[in-house]
N, C-alpha and C positions, 0 to 999 in steps of 0.2 A: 184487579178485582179479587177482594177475600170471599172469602165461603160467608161468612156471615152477612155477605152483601146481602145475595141472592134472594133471603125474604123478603126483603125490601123493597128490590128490583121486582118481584114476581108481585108485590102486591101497587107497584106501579102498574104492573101491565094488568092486572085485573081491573084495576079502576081504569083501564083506556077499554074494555072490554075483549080484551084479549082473552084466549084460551090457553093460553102456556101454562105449563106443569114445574112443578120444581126441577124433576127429573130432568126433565128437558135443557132447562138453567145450568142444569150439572155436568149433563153432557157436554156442552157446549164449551165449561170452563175447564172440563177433565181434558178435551181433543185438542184443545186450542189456547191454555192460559197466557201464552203473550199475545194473544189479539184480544182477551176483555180486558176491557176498560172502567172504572167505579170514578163520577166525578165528586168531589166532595165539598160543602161549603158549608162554613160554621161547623165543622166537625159533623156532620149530615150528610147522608147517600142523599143525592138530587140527581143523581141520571146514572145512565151508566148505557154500554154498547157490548155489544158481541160480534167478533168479526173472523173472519175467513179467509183465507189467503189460498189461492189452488193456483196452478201451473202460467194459465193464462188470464185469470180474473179475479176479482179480490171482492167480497160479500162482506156486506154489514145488515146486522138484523139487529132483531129485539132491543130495537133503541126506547130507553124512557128516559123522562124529563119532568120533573116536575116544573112545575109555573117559573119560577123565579133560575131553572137551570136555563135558560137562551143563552146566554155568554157561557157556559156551560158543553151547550152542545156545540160550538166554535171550536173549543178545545176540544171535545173529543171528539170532530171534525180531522183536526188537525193531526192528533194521534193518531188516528185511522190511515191518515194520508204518508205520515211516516214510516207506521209499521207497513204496510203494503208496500214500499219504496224499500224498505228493506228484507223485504221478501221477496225481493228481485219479481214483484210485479208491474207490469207496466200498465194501469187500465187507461183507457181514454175515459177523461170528464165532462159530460155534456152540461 
């Protein structure tokens, strides 16, 4: 995920009615920049994730998506599942 995602990402989550802050978007990429993820198609942010990895469980949040990102959110499904695998987390998936 680049810095210039972010407005992008942030004005996805406004249109799902979200309350998120830019700040907030920054935070999250300053603590943690190998767990966000930017998916891209046609040279275009269309989704993108933020995720967390701690001792015993591994957190994903402020997922967006635009319409056409579904095979989209697969892949950064599947990233998610990775980075947490190599973060020596083990979560069970229901």
């Amino acid at each position: 995920m680049e810095t210039e995602d972010l407005g992008i990402l942030l004005e996805m989550a406004h249109v799902e009615g979200w309350s998120s802050e830019m700040l907030e978007f920054e935070l999250y990429t300053q603590l943690n920049p190998d767990g966000c993820f930017t998916c891209i198609a046609d040279n275009n942010v269309v989704g993108g994730v933020m995720t967390f990895a701690y001792p015993n469980s591994g957190w994903i949040g402020n997922t967006g998506l635009k319409v056409l990102g579904k095979l989209c959110f697969a892949e950064l499904y599947v990233i998610f599942r990775i980075y947490l695998h190599n973060s020596y987390v083990r979560p069970q998936w229901q």
